[in-house]
C-alpha positions in Angstrom: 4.9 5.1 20.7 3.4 7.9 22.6 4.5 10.1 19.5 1.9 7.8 17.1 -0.5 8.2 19.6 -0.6 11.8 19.6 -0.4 12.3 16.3 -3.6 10.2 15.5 -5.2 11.4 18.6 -6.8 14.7 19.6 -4.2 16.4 16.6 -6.2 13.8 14.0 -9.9 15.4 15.2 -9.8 18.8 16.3 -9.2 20.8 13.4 -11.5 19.3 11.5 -14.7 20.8 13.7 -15.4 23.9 12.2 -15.1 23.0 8.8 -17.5 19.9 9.0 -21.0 21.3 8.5 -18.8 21.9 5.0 -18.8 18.0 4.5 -22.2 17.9 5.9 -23.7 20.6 3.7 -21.8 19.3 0.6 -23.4 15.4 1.4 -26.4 17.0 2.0 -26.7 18.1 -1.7 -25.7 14.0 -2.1 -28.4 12.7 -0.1 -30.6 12.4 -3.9 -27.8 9.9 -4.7 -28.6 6.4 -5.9 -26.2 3.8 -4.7 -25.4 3.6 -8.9 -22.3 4.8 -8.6 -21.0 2.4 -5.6 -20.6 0.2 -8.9 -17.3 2.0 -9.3 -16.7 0.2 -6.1 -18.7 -3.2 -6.4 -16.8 -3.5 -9.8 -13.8 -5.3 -8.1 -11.0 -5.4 -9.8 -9.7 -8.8 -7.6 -6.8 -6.6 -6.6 -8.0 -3.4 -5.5 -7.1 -2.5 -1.7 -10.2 -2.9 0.9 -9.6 0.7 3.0 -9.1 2.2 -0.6 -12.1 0.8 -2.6 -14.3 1.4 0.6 -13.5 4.7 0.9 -13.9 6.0 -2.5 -16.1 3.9 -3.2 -17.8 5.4 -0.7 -16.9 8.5 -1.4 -18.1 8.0 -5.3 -21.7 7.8 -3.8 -22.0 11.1 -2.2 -20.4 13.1 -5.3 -22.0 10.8 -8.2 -25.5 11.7 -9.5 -28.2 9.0 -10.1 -26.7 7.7 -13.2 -23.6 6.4 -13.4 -21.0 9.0 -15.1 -19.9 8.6 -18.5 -16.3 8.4 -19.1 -14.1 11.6 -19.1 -13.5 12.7 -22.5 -10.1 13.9 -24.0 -11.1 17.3 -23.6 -11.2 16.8 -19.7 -15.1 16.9 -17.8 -17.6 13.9 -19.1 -19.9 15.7 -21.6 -23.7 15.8 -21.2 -25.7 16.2 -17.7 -23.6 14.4 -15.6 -20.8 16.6 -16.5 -23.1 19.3 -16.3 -24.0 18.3 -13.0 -20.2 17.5 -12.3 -19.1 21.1 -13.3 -22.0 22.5 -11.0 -20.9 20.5 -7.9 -17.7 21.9 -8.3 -18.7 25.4 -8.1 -21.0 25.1 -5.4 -20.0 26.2 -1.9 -20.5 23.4 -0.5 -18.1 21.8 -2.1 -15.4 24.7 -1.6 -16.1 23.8 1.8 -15.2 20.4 1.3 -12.0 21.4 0.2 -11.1 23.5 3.2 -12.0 20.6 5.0 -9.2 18.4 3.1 -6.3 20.7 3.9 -7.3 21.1 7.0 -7.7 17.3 8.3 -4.5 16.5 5.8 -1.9 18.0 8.1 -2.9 15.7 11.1 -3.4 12.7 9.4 -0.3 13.0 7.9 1.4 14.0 11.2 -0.1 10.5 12.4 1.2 8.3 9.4 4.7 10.0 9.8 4.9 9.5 12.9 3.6 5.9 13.1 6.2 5.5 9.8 9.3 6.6 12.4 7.9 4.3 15.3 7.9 1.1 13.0 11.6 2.5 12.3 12.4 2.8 15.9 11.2 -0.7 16.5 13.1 -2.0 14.0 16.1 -0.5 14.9 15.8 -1.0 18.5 14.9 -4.8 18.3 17.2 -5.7 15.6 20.5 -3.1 15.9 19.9 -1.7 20.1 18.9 -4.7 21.6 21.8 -6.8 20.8 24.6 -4.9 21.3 23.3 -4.2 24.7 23.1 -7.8 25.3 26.7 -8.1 24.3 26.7 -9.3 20.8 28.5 -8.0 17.7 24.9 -8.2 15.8 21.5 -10.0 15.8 22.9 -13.8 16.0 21.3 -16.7 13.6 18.9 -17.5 15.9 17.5 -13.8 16.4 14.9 -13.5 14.4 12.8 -16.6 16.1 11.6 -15.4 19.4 10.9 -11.9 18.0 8.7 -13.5 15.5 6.9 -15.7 17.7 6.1 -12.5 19.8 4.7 -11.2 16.9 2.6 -14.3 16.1 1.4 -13.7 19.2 0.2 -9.7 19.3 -0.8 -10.3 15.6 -3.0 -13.2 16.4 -4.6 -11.7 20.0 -5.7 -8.5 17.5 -7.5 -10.4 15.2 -8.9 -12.7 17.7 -10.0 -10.5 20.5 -10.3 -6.9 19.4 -12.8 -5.3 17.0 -12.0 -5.3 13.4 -10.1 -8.0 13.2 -6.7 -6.4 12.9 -7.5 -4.8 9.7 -8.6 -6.5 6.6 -6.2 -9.4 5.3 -3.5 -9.0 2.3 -4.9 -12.2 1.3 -7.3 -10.1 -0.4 -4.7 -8.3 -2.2 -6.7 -4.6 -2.6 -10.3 -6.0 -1.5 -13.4 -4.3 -0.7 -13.9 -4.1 3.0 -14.9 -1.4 5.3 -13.8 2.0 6.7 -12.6 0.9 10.5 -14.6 2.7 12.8 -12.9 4.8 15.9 -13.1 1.2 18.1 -11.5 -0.6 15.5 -8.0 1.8 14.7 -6.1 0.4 17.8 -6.9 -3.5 16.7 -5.7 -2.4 12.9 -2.8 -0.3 14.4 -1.8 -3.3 16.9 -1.3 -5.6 14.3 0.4 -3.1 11.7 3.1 -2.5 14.1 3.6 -6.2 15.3 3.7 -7.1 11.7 6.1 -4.3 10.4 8.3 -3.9 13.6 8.9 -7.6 14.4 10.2 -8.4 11.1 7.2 -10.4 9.0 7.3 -9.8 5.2 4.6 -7.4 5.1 4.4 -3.1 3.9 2.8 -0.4 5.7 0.6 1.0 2.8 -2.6 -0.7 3.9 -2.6 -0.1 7.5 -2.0 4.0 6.4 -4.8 4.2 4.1 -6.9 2.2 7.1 -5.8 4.8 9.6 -5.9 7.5 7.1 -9.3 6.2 6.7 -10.2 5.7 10.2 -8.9 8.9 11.5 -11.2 10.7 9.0 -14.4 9.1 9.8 -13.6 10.1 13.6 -12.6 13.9 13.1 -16.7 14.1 11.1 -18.0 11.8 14.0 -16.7 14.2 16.4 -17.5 17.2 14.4 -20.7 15.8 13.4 -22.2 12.8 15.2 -24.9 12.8 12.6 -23.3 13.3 9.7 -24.4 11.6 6.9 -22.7 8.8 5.7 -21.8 10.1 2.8 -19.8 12.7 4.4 -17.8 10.3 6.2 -17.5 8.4 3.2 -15.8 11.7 1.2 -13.7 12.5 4.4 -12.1 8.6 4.7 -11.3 9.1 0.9 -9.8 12.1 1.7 -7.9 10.9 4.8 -6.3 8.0 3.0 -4.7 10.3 0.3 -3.3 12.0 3.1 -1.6 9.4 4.8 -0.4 7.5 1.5 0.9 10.6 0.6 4.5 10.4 -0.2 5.2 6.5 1.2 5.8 5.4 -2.6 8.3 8.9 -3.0 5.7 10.6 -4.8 1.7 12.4 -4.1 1.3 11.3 -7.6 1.9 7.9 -6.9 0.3 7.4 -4.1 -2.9 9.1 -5.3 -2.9 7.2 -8.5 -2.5 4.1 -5.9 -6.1 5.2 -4.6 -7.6 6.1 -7.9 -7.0 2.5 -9.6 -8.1 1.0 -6.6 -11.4 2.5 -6.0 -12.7 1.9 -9.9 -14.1 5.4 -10.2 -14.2 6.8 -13.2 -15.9 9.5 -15.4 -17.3 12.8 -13.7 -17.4 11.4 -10.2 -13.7 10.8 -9.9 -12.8 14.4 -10.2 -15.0 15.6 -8.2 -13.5 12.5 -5.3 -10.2 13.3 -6.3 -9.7 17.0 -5.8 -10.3 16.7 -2.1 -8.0 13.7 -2.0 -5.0 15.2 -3.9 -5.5 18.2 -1.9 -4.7 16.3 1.4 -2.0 14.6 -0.4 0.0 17.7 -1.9 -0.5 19.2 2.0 0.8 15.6 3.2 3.8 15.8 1.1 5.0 19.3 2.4 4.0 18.6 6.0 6.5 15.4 5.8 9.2 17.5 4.2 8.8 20.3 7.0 8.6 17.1 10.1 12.2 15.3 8.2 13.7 18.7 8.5 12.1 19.8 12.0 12.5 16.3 13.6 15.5 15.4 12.3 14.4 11.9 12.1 15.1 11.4 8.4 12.7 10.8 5.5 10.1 8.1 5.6 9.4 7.4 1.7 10.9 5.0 -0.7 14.1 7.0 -2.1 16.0 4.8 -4.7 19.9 5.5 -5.2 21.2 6.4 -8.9 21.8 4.0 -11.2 23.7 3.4 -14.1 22.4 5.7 -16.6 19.7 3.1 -19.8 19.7 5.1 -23.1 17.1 3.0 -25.0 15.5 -0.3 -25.2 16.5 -2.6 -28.0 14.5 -5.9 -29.6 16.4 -8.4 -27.1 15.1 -6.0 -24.6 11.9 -6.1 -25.3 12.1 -10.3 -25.5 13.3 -9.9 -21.9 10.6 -8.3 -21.0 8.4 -10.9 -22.4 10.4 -13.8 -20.5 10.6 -11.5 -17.0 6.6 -10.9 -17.3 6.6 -14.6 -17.5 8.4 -15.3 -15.0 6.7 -12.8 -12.3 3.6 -14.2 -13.7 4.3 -17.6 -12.3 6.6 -16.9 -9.2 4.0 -13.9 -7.9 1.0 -17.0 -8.4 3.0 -19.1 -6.5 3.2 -16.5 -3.5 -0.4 -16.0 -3.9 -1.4 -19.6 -4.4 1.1 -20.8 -0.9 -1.4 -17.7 0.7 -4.7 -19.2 0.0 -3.4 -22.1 0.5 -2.4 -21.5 4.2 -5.0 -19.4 5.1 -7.8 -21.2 6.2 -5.9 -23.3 8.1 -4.1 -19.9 10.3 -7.8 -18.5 10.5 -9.2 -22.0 12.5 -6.1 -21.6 14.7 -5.2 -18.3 15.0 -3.6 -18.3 18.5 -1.7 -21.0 17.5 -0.7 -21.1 13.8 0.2 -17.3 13.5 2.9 -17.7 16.0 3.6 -20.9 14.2 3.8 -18.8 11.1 5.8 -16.1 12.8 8.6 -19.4 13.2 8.7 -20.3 9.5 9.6 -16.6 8.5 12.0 -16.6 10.9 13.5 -20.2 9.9 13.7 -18.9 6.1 15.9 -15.6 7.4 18.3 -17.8 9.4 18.6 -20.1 6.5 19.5 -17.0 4.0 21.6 -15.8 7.0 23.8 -19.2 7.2 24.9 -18.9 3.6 26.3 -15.1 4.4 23.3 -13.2 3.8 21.6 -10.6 5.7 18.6 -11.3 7.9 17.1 -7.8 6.6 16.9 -9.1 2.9 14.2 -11.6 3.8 12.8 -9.7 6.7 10.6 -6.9 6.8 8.9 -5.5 3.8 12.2 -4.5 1.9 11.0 -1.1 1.8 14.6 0.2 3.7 16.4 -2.8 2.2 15.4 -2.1 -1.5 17.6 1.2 -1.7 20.9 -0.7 0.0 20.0 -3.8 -2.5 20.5 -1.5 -5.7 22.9 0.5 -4.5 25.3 -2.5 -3.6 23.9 -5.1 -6.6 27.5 -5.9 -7.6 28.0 -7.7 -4.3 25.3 -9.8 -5.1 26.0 -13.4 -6.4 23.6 -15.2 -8.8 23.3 -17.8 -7.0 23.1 -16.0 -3.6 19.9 -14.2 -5.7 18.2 -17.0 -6.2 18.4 -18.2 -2.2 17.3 -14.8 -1.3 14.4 -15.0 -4.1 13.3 -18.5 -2.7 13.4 -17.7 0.9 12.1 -13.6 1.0 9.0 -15.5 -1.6 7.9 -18.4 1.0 8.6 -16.1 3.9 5.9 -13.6 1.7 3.5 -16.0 0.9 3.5 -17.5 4.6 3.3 -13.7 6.0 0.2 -12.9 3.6 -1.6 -16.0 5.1 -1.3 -14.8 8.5 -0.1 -11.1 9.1 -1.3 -7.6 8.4 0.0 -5.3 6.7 0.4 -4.4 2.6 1.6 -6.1 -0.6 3.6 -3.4 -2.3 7.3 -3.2 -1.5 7.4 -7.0 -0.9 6.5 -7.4 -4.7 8.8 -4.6 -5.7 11.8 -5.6 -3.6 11.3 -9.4 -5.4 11.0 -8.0 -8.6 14.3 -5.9 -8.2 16.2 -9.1 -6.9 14.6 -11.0 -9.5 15.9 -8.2 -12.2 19.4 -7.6 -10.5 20.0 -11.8 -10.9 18.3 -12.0 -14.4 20.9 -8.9 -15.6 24.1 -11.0 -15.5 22.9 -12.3 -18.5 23.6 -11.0 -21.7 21.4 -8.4 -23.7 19.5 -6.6 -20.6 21.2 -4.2 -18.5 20.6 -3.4 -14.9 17.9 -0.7 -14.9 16.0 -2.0 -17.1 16.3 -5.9 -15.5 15.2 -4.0 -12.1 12.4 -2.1 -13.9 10.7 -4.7 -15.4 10.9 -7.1 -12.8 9.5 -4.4 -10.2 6.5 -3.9 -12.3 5.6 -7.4 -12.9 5.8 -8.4 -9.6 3.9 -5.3 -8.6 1.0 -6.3 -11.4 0.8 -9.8 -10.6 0.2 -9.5 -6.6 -1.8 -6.1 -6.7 -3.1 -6.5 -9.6 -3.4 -3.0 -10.6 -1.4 -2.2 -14.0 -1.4 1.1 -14.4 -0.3 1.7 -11.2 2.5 -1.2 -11.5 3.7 0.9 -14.8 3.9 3.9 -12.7 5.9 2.6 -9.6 8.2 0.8 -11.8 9.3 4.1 -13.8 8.2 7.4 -11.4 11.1 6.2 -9.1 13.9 5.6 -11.8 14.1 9.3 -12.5 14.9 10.4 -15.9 15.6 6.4 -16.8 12.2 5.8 -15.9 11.0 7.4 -19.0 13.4 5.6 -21.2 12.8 1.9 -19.8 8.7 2.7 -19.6 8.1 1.0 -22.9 9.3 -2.6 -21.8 7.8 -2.1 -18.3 4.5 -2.0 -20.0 5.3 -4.9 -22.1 6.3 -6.8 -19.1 3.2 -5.5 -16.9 0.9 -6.6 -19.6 2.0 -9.8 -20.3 2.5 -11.4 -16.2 -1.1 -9.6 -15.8 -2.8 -12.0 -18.2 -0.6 -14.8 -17.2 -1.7 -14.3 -14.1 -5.0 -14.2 -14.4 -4.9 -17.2 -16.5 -3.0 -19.2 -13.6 -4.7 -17.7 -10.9 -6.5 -20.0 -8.4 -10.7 -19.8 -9.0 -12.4 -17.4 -6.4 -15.4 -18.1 -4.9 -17.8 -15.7 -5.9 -18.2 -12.7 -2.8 -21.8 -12.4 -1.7 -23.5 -9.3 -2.7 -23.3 -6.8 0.8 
């Protein structure tokens, strides 16, 4: 714990002093802009993640000019004067100095999301492997998973009840628009992240690291600057949530594309947003190489095992893909739909019906445990579980599948509706299982079963295609370029289904 704390403590601010009256100087030249181009970030995409879209969004209006930018060309820079305007941002000073403010505040935000990334693993492992065998038994017994979970009803509900911020935004939103936590939010947000992730509810850490990325950016420019304008802040969350995204998913690239489809920016703007942002990431990604070798405490990214080499799709292939994009389509509503469902019922009753919650997660694992299962497959996010569930896939019964499909998806839905934490490697970890069960039948072989069924589940519960395409092929390696084209068929078609099924949103008010 105390390692977390240091890391997104004085380490998160200091550094970033000096190079502040950067940001400041570089907002300055921003203060002329019209909120126009916070309609990159008003343009919801129902799916977009709230830390994400506030931050860039954020960060769009103190880059953009008063118009809203064109669309990049092929050739690279939007033509006319807002690329003009663009290309002279870029060369300005100020905005070199906003880029020596990324690297610098990108080595101790990422410091902070590694190390809060190894205490969720430490909790994990202490609760679930430790704790037991001191007490005497062999493993966690059936019944393990119940008082650990009402615990973290408990912790989960008191943040969102009693402290400021309410824990974070909710994953009911999927990536909604919500804003930066301020410095006396972060320990609410951080509270219920490691309550969520640590205790076991169904739940990834990708949202509370772009909120503490976030957070712990607008708190190195407050310190720095306690009048700095917003804009500045708005620039330096952006910048801090690329940081400590930046190799979760096993890639920068990821990550920051993660960012970029959320916020909606597009067109001049989102270079100029961007550069800092990758910046902090490509520093993040060597900084959590260097901490895994100087630590010694392993890698904290997503790292999937080989698989059986996929030479090239085939026309039953691609008719699987069309049945698995169906099939995420309805399974990844029904997990949405069970959410909102829930919902306003936990949020009356907080105190009582998250703990309440925390029980019906841990009643799904213990029935997926009686049958022979392992409580891990339908606890926690799957992010550690997804690598040992490809890896040993033979083991794996249909049936046995489709218990662990039933139970991880209620004990999702029924986390979303009360917990806090991230959508991402729940989806993937149900679209692998759903892939690995759907692969006994005849015509579509494992990687490609896995692939397709990652990035449907992906698209349908965050909504963001592109990304979904990229998360479902980036970490297959060299078969990820091979099996790409029927991701994309499978993306595109459970993303209209599931807009088509989707439940109808009351319309957000305008502020």
């Amino acid at each position: 714990m105390s390692a977390a704390g240091t890391a997104g403590g004085p380490t998160g601010t200091g550094p970033a002093a000096p190079a502040s009256a950067g940001a400041k100087e570089a907002s300055a030249d921003a203060d002329s802009t019209a909120p126009a181009s916070a309609g990159g970030a008003a343009r919801e995409s129902p799916g977009a993640d709230s830390t994400a879209r506030a931050s860039a969004g954020g960060a769009a209006q103190a880059t953009a000019g008063t118009e809203p930018a064109p669309p990049a060309s092929a050739g690279g820079a939007a033509q006319g004067p807002a690329g003009a305007d663009a290309t002279a941002r870029l060369r300005s000073p100020a905005y070199l100095r906003l880029l020596v403010l990324a690297a610098v505040i990108g080595v101790p935000i990422s410091a902070a999301a590694y190390f809060f990334l190894q205490l969720v693993g430490e909790v994990q492992r202490w609760l679930y492997t430790d704790l037991p065998h001191a007490l005497g038994f062999a493993g966690p017994p059936l019944w393990w998973p119940v008082p650990l979970l009402v615990i973290c009803g408990v912790l989960v509900g008191a943040a969102v009840r009693y402290l400021p911020g309410g824990g974070g935004h909710s994953p009911t939103q999927g990536f909604a628009a919500a804003h930066q936590p301020t410095p006396a939010e972060l320990p609410g947000v951080l509270l219920a992240a490691l309550a969520t992730l640590g205790l076991g509810a169904v739940l990834g850490p990708e949202a509370p690291l772009i909120a503490l990325g976030a957070g712990l950016g607008v708190c190195a420019v407050r310190l720095a600057r306690p009048h700095a304008p917003q804009q500045a802040a708005a620039v330096v969350a952006a910048t801090g949530s690329f940081a400590a995204i930046s190799t979760l998913l096993g890639s920068p690239i990821l990550g920051a594309f993660l960012l970029m489809e959320a916020s909606g920016l597009a067109g001049a703007a989102m270079g100029l947003v961007l550069l800092p942002g990758l910046l902090a990431a490509g520093i993040g990604t060597l900084l959590f190489i260097g901490l895994d070798s100087l630590t010694g405490l392993g890698p904290a990214s997503l790292a999937l095992p080989e698989l059986p080499p996929f030479a090239h799709p085939d026309v039953a292939q691609f008719g699987w893909a069309l049945a698995i994009g169906a099939g995420a389509a309805l399974l990844g509503t029904g997990v949405r739909r069970l959410a909102l469902l829930l919902k306003p019922h936990v949020d009356g009753r907080i105190m009582l019906l998250t703990p309440v919650a925390g029980l019906v997660v841990a009643g799904l694992a213990m029935a997926y445990t009686a049958t022979g299962g392992k409580l891990s497959d339908v606890l926690f996010s799957g992010e550690t579980s997804l690598p040992t569930l490809l890896e040993h896939s033979a083991e794996y019964t249909v049936p046995g599948l489709l218990l662990l499909l039933a139970c991880k998806s209620l004990a999702y839905g029924v986390s979303l509706s009360a917990f806090r934490g991230g959508p991402v490697f729940p989806s993937m970890f149900l679209g692998a299982a759903g892939g690995i069960a759907l692969s006994h039948l005849p015509g579509l072989p494992l990687v490609a079963g896995v692939a397709m069924g990652i990035g449907a589940m992906c698209v349908v519960l965050l909504r963001l295609p592109l990304t979904s395409v990229l998360l479902a092929t980036l970490l297959l390696s060299s078969d990820g370029l091979a099996v790409m084209p029927l991701v994309i068929v499978a993306v595109v078609v459970a993303h209209v289904l599931a807009a088509a099924l989707a439940p109808r949103e009351p319309a957000k008010q305008a502020g």
